[in-house]
C-alpha positions as CSV (number, residue, x, y, z in Angstrom):
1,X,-18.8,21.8,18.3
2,X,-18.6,20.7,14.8
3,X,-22.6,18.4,14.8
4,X,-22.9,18.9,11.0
5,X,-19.5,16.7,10.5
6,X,-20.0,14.0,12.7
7,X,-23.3,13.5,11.2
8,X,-22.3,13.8,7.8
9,X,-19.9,11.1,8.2
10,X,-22.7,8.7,9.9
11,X,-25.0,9.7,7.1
12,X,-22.2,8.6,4.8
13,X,-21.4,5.4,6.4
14,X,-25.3,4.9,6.1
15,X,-25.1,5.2,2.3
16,X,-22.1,3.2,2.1
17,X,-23.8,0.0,4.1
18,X,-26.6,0.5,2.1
19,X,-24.9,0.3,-1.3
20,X,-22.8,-2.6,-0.3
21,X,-24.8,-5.0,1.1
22,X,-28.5,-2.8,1.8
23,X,-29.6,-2.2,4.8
24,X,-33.4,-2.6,5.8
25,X,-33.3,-2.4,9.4
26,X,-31.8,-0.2,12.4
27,X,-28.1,0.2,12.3
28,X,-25.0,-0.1,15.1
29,X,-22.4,1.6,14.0
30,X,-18.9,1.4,15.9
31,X,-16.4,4.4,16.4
32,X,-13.2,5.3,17.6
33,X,-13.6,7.6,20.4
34,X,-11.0,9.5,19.3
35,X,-12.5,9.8,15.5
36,X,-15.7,10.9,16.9
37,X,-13.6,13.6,18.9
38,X,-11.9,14.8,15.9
39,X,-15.4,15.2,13.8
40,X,-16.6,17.0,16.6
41,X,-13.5,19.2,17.4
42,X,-14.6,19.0,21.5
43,X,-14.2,16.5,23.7
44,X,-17.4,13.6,24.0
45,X,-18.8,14.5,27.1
46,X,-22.3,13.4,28.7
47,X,-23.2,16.9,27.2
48,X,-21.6,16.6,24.0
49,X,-23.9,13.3,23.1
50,X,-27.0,14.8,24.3
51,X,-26.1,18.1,21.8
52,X,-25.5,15.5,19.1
53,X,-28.4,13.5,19.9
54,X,-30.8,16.9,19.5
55,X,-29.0,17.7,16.3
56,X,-29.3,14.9,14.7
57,X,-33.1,14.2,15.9
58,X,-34.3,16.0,12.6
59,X,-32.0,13.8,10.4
60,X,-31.8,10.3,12.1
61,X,-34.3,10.1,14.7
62,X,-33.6,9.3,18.4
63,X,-29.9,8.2,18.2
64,X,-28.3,6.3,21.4
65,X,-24.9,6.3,22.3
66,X,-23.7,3.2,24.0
67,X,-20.6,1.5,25.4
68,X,-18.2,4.6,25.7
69,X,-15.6,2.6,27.1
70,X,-12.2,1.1,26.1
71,X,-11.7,3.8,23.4
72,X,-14.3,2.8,21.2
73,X,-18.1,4.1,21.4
74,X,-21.4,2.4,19.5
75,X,-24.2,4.8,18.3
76,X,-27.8,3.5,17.3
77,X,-29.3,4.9,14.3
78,X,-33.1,3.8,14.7
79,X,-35.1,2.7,11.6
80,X,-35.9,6.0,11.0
81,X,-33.2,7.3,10.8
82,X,-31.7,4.6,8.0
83,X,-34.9,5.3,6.0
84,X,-34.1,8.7,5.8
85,X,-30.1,8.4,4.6
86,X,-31.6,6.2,2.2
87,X,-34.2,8.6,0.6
88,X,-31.5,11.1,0.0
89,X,-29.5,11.2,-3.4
90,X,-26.4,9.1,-3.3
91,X,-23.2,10.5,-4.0
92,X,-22.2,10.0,-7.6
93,X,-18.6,9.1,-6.2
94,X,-19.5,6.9,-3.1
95,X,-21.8,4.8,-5.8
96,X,-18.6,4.4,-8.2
97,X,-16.3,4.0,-5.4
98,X,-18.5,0.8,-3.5
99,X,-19.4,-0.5,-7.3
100,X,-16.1,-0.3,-7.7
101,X,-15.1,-2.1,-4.3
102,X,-17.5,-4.9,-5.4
103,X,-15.7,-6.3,-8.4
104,X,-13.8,-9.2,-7.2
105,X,-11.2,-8.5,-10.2
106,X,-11.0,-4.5,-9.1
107,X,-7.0,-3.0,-9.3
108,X,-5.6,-0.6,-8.2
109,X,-5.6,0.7,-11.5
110,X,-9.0,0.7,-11.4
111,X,-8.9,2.9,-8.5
112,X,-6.6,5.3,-10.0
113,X,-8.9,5.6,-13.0
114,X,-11.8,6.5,-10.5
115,X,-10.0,8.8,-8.1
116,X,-8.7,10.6,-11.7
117,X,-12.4,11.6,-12.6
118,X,-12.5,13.5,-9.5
119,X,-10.2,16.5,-7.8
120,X,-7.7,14.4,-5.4
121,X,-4.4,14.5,-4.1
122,X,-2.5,11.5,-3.9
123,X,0.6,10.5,-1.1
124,X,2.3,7.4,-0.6
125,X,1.5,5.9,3.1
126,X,4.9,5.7,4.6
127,X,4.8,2.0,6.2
128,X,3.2,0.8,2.9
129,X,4.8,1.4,0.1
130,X,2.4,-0.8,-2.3
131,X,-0.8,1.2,-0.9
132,X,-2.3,4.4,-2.2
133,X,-3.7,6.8,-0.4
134,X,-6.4,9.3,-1.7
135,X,-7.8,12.3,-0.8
136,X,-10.8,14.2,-2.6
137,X,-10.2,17.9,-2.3
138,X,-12.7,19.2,-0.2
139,X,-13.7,16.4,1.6
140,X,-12.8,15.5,5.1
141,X,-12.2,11.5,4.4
142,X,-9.1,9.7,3.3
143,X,-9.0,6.7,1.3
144,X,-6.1,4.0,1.9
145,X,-6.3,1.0,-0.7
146,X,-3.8,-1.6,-0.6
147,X,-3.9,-5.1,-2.5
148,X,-3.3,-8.4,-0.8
149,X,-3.0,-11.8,-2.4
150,X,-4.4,-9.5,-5.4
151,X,-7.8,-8.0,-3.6
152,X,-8.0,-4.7,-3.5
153,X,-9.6,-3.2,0.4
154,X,-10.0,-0.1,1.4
155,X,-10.5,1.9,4.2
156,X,-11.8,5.2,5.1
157,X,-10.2,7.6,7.8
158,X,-10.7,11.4,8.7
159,X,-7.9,13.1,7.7
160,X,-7.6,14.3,11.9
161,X,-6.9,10.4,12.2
162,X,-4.9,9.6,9.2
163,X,-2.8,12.8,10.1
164,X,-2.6,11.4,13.9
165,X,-1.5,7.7,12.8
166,X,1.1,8.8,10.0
167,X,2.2,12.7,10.5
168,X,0.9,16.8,9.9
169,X,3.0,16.0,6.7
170,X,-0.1,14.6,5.1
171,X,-3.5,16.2,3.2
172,X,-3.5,19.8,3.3
C-alpha cells in the first residue's frame, strides 16, 4: 500500500485550507472512496485504515475514519495534526496557485502564466472545450480550471481519477 501518497495529498489539502481561508482548529475532510483507493493502490479495508492510521500517527496525530458509506468516506485530522501541516514550509507553487485563486479578477491567462513558470503538460478536457487542464510533471494532481460568468474555479483530481472520469489517453 502506497501510505506516503494518501497522506501527502491530506497534508496538501491541509496547506491548501490553510492558505485560503486558515484553519485554527481540527479538520474534516471528505473523500471519494474511490480517490482514497487510487492513492493507496489497495482496496480500504478495516485493515487498510488502521495501517493508515499508524502511519500517519507521526505526521497528523490520531486520525479517524468515519462514514465509509455511499462512496464517499470523512477522515479527522485532530488539532495536532493541522498544527503540524501548518509548521512545515509551503509549497512555493500551492502559495501562487491559491494567491492566485483568490483574485476576484484572476484569468485564465493568469493561470497559464503560472502553470508556465513551472514544468507542466497541458490537454484539453474533452467535454469542455473552454477549460484547461494542467498537470505538473512529477506530481500526482491534475488541475482543471474553467471560467463561468468570468470566474475562474478550479479543481484538483489525482490523475487515477481524472484518467478514470475522461480516458488512459490523459497525463503520462
Amino acid at each position: 500500500m502506497n501510505h506516503h501518497a494518501l497522506l501527502r495529498h491530506i497534508v496538501n489539502s491541509i496547506a491548501e485550507w490553510d492558505l485560503k481561508m486558515g484553519v485554527s482548529h481540527d479538520l474534516w475532510l471528505n473523500y471519494p472512496l474511490s480517490e482514497v483507493e487510487d492513492l493507496l493502490g489497495a482496496p480500504f479495508t478495516q485493515a487498510a485504515q488502521q495501517a493508515f492510521c499508524d502511519y500517519a500517527r507521526p505526521t497528523l496525530g490520531e486520525v479517524e475514519w468515519v462514514d465509509k458509506q455511499d462512496g464517499f468516506c470523512r477522515v479527522h485530522v485532530p488539532q495536532a495534526g493541522v498544527d503540524h501541516v501548518k509548521s512545515l514550509p509551503v509549497d512555493p507553487f500551492l502559495a501562487d496557485l491559491v494567491a492566485l485563486s483568490k483574485d476576484p479578477f484572476c484569468t485564465l491567462d493568469q493561470v497559464d502564466e503560472l502553470f508556465a513558470r513551472y514544468p507542466h503538460e497541458e490537454f484539453p478536457l474533452p467535454d469542455d472545450a473552454d477549460a484547461r487542464v494542467y498537470h505538473r510533471v512529477g506530481d500526482d494532481l491534475v488541475y482543471v480550471f474553467d471560467s463561468d460568468d468570468g470566474l475562474v474555479e478550479y479543481h484538483r483530481l489525482t490523475v487515477l481519477r481524472f484518467r478514470r472520469l475522461y480516458g488512459e489517453q490523459y497525463v503520462r
